[in-house]
N, C-alpha and C positions, 0 to 999 in steps of 0.2 A: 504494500500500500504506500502510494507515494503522500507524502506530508510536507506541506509548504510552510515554507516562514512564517506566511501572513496567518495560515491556519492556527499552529504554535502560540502565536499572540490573543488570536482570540478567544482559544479553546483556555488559556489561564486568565485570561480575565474573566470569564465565565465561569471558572472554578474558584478564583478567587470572590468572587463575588457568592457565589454559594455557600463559601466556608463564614463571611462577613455575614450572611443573613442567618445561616445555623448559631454563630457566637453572637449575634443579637436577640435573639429570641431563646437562648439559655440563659443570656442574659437577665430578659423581661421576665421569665419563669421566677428565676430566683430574686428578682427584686420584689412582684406580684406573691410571690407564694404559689402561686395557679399552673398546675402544668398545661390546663387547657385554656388560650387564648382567642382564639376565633374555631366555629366548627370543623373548618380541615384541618385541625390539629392533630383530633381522634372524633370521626364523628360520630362512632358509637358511643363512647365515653360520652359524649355532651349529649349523645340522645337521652344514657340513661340518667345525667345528671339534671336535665331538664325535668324528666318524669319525676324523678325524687323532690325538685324544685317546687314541683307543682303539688304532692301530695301533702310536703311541710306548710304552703300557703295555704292550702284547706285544712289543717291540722290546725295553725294558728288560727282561720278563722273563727273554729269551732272552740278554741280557747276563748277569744272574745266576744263571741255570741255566749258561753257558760257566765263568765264575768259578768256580762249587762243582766242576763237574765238571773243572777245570783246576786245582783246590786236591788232588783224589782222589789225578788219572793222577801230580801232581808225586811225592805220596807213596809211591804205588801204584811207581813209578820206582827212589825211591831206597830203598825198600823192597828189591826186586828186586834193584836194584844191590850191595849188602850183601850179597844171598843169592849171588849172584854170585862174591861175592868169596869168600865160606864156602866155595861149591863147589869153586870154581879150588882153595883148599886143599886139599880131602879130596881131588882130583885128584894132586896133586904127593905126598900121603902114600900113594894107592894107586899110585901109581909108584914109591916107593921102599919100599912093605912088598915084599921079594922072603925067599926060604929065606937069604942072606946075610946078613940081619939077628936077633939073639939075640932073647929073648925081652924081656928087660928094655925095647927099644929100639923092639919092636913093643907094649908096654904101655903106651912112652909116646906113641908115636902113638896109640893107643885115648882117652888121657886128654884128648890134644887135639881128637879125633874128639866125644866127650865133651861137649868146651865148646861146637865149634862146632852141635853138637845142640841144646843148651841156647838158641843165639843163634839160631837156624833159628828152633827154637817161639817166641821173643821176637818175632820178627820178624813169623812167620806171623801173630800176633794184633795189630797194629798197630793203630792206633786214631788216628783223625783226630775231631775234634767229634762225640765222645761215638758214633761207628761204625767198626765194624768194617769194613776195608777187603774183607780177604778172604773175609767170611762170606757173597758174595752177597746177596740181600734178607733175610737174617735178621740186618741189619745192627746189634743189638743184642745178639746173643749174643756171645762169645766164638766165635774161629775154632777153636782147638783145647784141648782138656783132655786135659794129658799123665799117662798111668799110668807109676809107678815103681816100681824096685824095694825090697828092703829097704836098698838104699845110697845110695837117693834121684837112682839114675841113671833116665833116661826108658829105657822098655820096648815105647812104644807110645802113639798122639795119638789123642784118638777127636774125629771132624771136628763139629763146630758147626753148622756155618754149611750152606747149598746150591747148586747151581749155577747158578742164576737170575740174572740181569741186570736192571738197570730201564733200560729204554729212557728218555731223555730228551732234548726237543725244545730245538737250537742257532738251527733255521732253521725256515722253512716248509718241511715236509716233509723234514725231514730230524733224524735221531735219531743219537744215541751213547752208548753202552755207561757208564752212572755208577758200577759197580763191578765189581770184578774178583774172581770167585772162585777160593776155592784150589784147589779140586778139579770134577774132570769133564772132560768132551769137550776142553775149554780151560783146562783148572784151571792156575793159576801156579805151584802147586808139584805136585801131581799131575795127571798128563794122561791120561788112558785111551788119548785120539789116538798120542802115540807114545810112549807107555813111562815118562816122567818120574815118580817118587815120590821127591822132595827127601828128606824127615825118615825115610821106611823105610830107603833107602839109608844112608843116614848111621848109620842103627841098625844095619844089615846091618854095614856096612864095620867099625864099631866093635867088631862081636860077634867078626868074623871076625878083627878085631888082637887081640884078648885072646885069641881060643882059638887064633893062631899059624897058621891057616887061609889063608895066600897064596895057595894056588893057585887056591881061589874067588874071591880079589881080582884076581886078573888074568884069569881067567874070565869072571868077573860083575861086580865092582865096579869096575874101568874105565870097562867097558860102562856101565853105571847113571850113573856120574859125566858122561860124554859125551850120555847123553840128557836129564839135566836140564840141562845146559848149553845142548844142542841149544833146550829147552824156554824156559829162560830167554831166550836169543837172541829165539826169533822173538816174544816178549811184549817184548822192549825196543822191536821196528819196531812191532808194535800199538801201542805205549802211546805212541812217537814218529807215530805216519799220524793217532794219533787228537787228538793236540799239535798238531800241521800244520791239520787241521780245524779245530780250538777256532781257532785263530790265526786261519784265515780268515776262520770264520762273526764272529768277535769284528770284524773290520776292515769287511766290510759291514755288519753290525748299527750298526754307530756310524757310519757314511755313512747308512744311511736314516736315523737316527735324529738325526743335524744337519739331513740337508736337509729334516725334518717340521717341526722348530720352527722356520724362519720363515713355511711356510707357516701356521702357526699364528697367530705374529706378524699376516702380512699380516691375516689374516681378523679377531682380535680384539684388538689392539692399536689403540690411537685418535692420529689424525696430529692431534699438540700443536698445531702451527701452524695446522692448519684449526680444531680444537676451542677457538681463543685467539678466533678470529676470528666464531667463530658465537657463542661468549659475550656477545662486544663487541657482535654485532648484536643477541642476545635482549636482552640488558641495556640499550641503548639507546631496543627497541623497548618494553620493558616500562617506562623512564622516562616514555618520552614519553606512552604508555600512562595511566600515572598522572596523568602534567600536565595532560594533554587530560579525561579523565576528572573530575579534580579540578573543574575549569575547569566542565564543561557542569555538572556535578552540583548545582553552585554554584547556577546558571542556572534558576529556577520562574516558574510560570506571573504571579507577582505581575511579574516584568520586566517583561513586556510591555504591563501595565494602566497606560496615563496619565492 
């Protein structure tokens, strides 16, 4: 095979130049960390670095959907909890409104019936980052707007909000309940299901201590006090089964989600020690490259004329 001068020259500027783009991007490796810089690196590596990429950003997101929705139910909680304790009260006063008691004595239970009405509707509209906890997905209205009288007592709440749920996703395939509405089927303060109406009750019991009315209190308003109770009860074990969930889906979610970043690691992180070592070999060869290079380049056809 014949080989010309001109050949000779080009054919090491093109190998020089190869050796110059192999000791730059050993280079970038080892400054980046990364042994994969663009997809023709390795593109199966980057294919499967992208799928793991992709599985930790749904892994995180389902971290932050657990958190929002673990920030709602804590509220959602001791919202409840409060109303609870409201109830428990207007309980021990419809126990002790009996015909025994004067009027003066049953007025002033109404006055204290009164306030805790007042904290009921405070309560019912609770507001976590700028929503409404109890309005269902009308998470921007207000839960309740109460009508008063002319002595600025409440008469009556006209509801907000609806009884709609947003499902949202913890796990693959699996959903839980991001708000709690007041009323309906399952409502926290009104329940169709078994009788619970918190704030009418409270209105009821109150009307009946000011018009001296016991015997409907122990008729009726007992009764009412024991099924929002009942009502409240079984939304404490809801909103606790649905805390037990968050808990768990949150403790596998962060196991998958350690054990994906090293595979990550493995596939595009660069091993320093081999990456030191391949430098030292391009850098050597690209020396010598040049010296030999230098050397023939030198070298025309006048040398060899005696």
């Amino acid at each position: 095979m014949r080989v010309t001068a001109a050949s000779f020259g080009n054919d090491f500027r093109t190998q020089i130049a190869k050796l110059a783009e192999r000791q730059m991007r050993v280079q970038r490796q080892i400054a980046t960390g990364q042994r994969i810089d663009s997809p023709s690196d390795d593109p199966q590596a980057m294919r499967r670095v992208l799928d793991l990429r992709a599985d930790l950003r749904v892994l995180n997101q389902y971290r932050d959907n657990i958190g929002k929705i673990r920030e709602n139910s804590t509220v959602a909680y001791s919202s409840l909890n409060a109303m609870k304790k409201l109830n428990d009260r207007a309980g021990e006063i419809a126990t002790m409104a009996d015909d025994s008691k004067p009027a003066e004595a049953l007025g002033a239970y109404a006055m204290e019936i009164n306030q805790l009405l007042e904290e009921a509707v405070r309560l019912g509209n609770t507001k976590h980052r700028g929503v409404y906890i109890f309005s269902g997905t009308k998470s921007t209205t207000p839960t309740y707007n109460a009508t008063r009288d002319a002595n600025g007592d409440i008469t009556g709440v006209t509801w907000g909000g609806n009884s709609k749920t947003t499902q949202v996703d913890i796990a693959s395939d699996s959903t839980v309940d991001s708000n709690y509405p007041a009323e309906g089927p399952q409502g926290i303060l009104k329940n169709s299901t078994n009788g619970a109406d918190f704030i009418a009750h409270l209105i009821t019991l109150r009307d009946n201590l000011n018009s001296g009315d016991t015997a409907n209190i122990k008729s009726n308003g007992i009764a009412n006090v024991k099924a929002d109770e009942t009502n409240f009860i079984n939304h404490f074990s809801n909103i606790g089964a649905i805390q037990s969930r968050l808990d768990t889906s949150e403790a596998i979610t962060r196991h998958q989600a350690s054990s994906i970043d090293p595979l990550i690691s493995n596939e595009a992180d660069v091993d320093m020690a081999d990456a030191f070592v391949r430098l030292n070999e391009i850098q050597n060869a690209y020396t010598a490259a040049l010296q030999s290079g230098g050397t023939l380049l030198q070298t025309s056809l006048l040398d060899y004329i005696r």
